[in-house]
N, C-alpha and C positions, 0 to 999 in steps of 0.2 A: 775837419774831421766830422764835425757835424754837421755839415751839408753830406759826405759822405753815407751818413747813418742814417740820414733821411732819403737819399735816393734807394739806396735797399732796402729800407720799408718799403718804399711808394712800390720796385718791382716786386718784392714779398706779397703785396698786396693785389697786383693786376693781374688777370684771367690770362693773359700771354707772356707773361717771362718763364712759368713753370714749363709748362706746357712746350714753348719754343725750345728750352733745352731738351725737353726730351724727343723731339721731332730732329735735332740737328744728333742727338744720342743715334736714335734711331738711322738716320742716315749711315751714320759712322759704321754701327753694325753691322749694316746692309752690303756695304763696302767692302767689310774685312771679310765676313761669311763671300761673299761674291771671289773673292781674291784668293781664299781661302780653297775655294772650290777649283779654281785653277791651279794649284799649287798639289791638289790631293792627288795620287794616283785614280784611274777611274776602276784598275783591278780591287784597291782597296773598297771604293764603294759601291763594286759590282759585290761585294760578299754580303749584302744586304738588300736582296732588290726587291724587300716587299716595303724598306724605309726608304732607301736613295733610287727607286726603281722606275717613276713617272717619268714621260716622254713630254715633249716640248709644250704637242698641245696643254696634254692632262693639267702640266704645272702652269701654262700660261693660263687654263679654267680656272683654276686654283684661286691666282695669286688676282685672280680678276674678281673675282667671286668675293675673299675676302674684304679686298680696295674697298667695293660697293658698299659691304656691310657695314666694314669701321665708318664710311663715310655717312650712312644714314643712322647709325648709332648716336655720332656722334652729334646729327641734327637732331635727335632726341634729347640726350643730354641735355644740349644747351638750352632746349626749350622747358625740361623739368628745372631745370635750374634757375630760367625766367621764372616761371612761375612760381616757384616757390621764395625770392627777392621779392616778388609783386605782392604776396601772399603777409610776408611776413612783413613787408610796410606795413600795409592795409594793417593787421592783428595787431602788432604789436608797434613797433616804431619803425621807423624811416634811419635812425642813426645804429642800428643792429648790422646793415645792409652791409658795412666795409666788415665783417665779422665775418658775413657767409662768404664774400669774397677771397677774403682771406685763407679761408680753410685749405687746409694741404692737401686735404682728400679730395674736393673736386677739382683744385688745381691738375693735381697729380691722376685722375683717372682722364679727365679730360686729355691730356698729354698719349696720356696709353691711348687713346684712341684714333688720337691724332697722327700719331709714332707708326702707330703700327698701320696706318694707310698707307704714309709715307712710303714705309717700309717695302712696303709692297710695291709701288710704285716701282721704286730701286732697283728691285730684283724685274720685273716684269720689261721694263726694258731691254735689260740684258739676255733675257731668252731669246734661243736663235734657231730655226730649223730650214729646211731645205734650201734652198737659192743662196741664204744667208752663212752656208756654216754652222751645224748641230753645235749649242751649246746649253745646258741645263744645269744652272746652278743650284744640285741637289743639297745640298747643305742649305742654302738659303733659303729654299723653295722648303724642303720641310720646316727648319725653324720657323718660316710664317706660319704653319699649321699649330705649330706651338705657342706663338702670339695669340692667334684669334683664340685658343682655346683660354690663354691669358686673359685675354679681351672680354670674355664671356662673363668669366670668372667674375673681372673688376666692374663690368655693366650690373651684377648681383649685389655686390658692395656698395657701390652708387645707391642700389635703390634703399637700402639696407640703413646708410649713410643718412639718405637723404628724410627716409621717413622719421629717425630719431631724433636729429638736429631739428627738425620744424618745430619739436617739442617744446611747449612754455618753461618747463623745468630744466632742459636743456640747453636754448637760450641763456635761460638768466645763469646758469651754471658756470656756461662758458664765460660768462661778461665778467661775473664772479670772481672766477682762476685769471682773470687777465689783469683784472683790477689786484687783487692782492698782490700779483706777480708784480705790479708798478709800484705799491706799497714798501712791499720788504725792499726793492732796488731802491726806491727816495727815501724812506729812514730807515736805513739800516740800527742796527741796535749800537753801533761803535760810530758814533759821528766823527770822527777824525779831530778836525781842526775847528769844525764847529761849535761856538762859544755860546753857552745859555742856550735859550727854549723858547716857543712861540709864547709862552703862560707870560714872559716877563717882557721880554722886547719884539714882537712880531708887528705890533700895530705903533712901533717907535718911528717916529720921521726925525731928519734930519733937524738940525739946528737953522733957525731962520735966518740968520745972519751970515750963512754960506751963500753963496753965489753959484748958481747954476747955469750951465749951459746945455740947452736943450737939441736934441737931437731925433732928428724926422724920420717916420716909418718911409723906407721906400716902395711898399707897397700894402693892401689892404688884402686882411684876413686874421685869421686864428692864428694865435702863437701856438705850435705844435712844440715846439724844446728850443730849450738854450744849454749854450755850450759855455756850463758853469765856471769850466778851470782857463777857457780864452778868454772869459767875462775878467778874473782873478788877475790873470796876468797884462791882459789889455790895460787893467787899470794901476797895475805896479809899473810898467813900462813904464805909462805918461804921468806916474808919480799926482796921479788923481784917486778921486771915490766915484763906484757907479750908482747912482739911484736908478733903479727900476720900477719906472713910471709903471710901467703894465706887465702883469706875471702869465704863465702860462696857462693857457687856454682863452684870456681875452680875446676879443675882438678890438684889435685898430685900425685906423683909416690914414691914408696914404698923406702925408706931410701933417699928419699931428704928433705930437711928441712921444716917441718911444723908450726911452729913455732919458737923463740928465746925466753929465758930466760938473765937478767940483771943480773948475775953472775960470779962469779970472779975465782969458780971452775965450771966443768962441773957438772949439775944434778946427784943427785940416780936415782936408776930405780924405787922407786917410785916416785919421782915429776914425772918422765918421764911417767908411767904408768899415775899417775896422771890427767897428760896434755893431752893424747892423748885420754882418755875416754871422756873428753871433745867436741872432736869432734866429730861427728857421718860422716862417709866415704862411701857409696855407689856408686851402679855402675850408678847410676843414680841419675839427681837434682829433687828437687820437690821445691812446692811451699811458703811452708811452713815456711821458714822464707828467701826464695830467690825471691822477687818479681821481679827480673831482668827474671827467667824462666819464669812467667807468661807471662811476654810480648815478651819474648823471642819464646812463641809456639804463639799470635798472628802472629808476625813479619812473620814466617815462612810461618804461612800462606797467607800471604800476600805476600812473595815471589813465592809459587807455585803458586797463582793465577795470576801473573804477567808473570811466564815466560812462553816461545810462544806458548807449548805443550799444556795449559790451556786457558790462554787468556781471566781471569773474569776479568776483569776490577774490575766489580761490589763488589765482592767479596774483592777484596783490597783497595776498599772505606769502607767497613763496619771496616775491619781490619783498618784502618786509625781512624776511627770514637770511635771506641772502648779503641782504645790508646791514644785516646784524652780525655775519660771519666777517665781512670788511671792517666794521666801526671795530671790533671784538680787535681785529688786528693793529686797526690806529693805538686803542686806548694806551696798547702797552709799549707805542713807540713814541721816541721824544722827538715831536718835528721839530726841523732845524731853525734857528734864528732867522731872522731877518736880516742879523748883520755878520758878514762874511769876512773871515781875517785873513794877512797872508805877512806870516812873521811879525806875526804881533800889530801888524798895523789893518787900521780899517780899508778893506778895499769896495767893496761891495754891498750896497743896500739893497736886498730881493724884496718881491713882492711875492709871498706865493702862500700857502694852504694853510689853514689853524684847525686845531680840531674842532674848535667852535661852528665855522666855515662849512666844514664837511659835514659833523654832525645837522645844521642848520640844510644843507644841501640833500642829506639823507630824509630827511623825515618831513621838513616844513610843509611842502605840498601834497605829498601822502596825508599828512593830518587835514592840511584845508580840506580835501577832498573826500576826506573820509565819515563828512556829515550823517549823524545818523547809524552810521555803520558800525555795528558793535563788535562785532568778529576784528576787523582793523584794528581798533582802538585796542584792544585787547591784548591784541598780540604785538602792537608796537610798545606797551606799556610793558610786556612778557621781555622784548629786545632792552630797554631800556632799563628793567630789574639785571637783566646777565651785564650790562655791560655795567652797570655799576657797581655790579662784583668782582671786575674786573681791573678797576681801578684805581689807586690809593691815591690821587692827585686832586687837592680839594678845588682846584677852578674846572677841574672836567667834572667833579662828582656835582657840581654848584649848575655847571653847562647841564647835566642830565637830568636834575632837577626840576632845571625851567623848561623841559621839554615835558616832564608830568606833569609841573600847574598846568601847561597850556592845553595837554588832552584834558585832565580833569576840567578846563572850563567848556572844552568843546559838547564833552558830555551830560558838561551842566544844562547847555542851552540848546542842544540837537537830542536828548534822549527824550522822548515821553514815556516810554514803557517803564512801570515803576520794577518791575522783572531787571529789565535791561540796567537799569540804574543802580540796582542793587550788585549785580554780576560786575559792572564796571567800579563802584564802591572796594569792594571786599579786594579787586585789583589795585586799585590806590592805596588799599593798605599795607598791602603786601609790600609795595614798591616803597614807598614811604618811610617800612621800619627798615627796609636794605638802606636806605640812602642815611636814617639817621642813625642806626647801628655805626658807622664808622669807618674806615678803610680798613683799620688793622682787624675785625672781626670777619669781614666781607671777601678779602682775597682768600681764592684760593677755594670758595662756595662752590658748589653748583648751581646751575640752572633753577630758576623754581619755575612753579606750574602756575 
């Protein structure tokens, strides 16, 4: 099942799966309108001859005329839409790029355009005049007149589409809504059968006096998802524990160890088989149960806007701002253990995300980079007051803490301006008296300034 959910991403994600269904759509239409037009009386569509009224040529002009245009449309398109993937590396990051791809809009206008050449195609064969047997599929032959008018339509959308998405607030918007959306699906608020918290056992290993039997990647890349409830039951089957050597989004290399088995002989080759369909291995992370990438293609942008060739300031504010609206959503969720039960017994040891982790992944390299720069510092200190309002858990309010000593020192020894020193001061205090006020004074605050 999870090799399943990964093939339907991957076509979700490619320029031709959309698009090919609606060119085979399109055929179909083409067909039934075509069939259709055989079946009609020709008295009935003589009662309209200024709509079903064009002769062999006219419609064969027609349907030639439009063919052309969907086809040079559509080499437009695809070149606004190189450029702006070229566009938006260069600007911003390289790992945005499966994001634009992905989009249903230019999947889905590219198709229209592609459909409706087809389309045309279809019908324009089947016209037939002298020598051949007069035939004119006026049904079909208008509805192409109503495509292309379609056609026009969704080429205004496209560009409409295309100018707002290039947008930096847009971007980080979208990575945003995608990353939350992977948040609420991995901790939901009702963990089921999940036992304790990351705060207590997430960084627990195994007892050393177990015996492990290791077990090799068969191939090299990013862990994209694991199929948690075959991991569960893989491991009640062979009446074993899984250790997972490496969690989702790593990188592993092809016969190094991807997991451990609790066993006193080495695995079959099928447990082995088994366990490794479990994982899903590409050359690339996605979001999808790795919300560490989500914030991970913020961050980044947040870096290229920071260094000196760029120089948005602005732009690494929104990035800041946006990571504050994701951490806002962790604080008040309880990520799952590390140790996975099934009827009361231990099955499963994961490796996977602490709030400490992602916090640490939010901010660390925003702050290194943000030498000097007081507008940053300010407003990550701003993010770091709201989220500690937000939480009554004294190892997260302890974690946000040590994220304000470490701007406070940044500021210590990158500010000269006694101005600036002063503005960033009167911010540490602010944050300082949320953090030592308490949990039960602080939930339930607003925002400060």
């Amino acid at each position: 099942m999870n090799r399943f959910r990964q093939i339907w991403s991957n076509l979700r994600s490619s320029f031709w799966f959309m698009p090919s269904m609606i060119v085979v759509a399109s055929i179909a239409l083409a067909a039934v309108l075509i069939e259709a037009d055989s079946a009609v009386s020709n008295q009935w569509l003589a009662q309209w001859p200024r709509l079903f009224g064009a002769g062999a040529e006219g419609a064969r002009g027609m349907m030639s005329t439009i063919a052309g245009s969907m086809m040079t449309v559509v080499g437009v398109t695809f070149s606004m839409v190189l450029m702006v993937l070229a566009m938006a590396s260069s600007q911003y990051t390289s790992r945005i790029l499966r994001n634009f791809i992905r989009s249903r809009v230019t999947q889905v206008v590219l198709g229209i355009f592609a459909g409706i050449f087809t389309y045309c195609l279809i019908v324009l064969r089947t016209i037939r005049s002298g020598d051949e047997g007069t035939f004119v599929p006026n049904l079909a032959v208008s509805f192409g007149f109503v495509l292309a008018l379609g056609g026009v339509g969704a080429l205004i959308f496209f560009i409409h589409h295309i100018a707002s998405s290039i947008q930096a607030s847009s971007i980080i918007a979208l990575v945003a809504e995608e990353t939350i959306s992977a948040v609420d699906r991995l901790f939901p608020v009702n963990l089921g059968q999940v036992v304790g918290n990351e705060d207590d056992e997430q960084s627990a290993r195994p007892p050393s006096d177990w015996k492990w039997q290791p077990v090799k990647a068969s191939e090299s890349g990013y862990i994209q998802s694991v199929d948690n409830d075959e991991l569960v039951h893989l491991a009640r089957d062979r009446n074993t524990i899984v250790w997972m050597d490496n969690g989702i989004g790593d990188f592993v290399v092809e016969n190094t160890t991807l997991a451990s088995l609790a066993l006193e002989v080495p695995p079959d080759q099928a447990t082995i088989d088994d366990l490794q369909a479990t994982f899903n291995i590409s050359r690339h992370r996605t979001v999808d149960q790795d919300a560490a990438f989500g914030i991970r293609q913020i961050v980044d942008i947040a870096l290229k806007a920071l260094s000196p060739s760029v120089n948005d300031t602005t732009t690494a504010i929104m990035c800041v701002d946006y990571l504050t609206v994701i951490l806002a959503r962790l604080t008040q969720r309880q990520i799952p253990s590390s140790h996975r039960y099934d009827e009361g017994q231990l099955r499963v040891i994961a490796k996977g995300p602490t709030f400490e982790s992602l916090l640490a992944e939010s901010f660390d390299q925003i702050r290194s980079n943000a030498n000097g720069n007081v507008a940053i510092m300010s407003r990550m200190l701003g993010a770091l007051q709201t989220l500690t309002r937000l939480t009554a858990s004294p190892s997260r309010r302890s974690m946000l803490g040590e994220q304000v000593q470490w701007i406070a020192e940044l500021a210590e020894c990158s500010l000269e301006s006694a101005h600036d020193r002063t503005r960033i001061d009167a911010r540490l205090t602010r944050v300082r008296e949320v953090l030592d006020a308490g949990p039960a004074l602080c939930i339930g605050e607003g925002q400060g300034n």
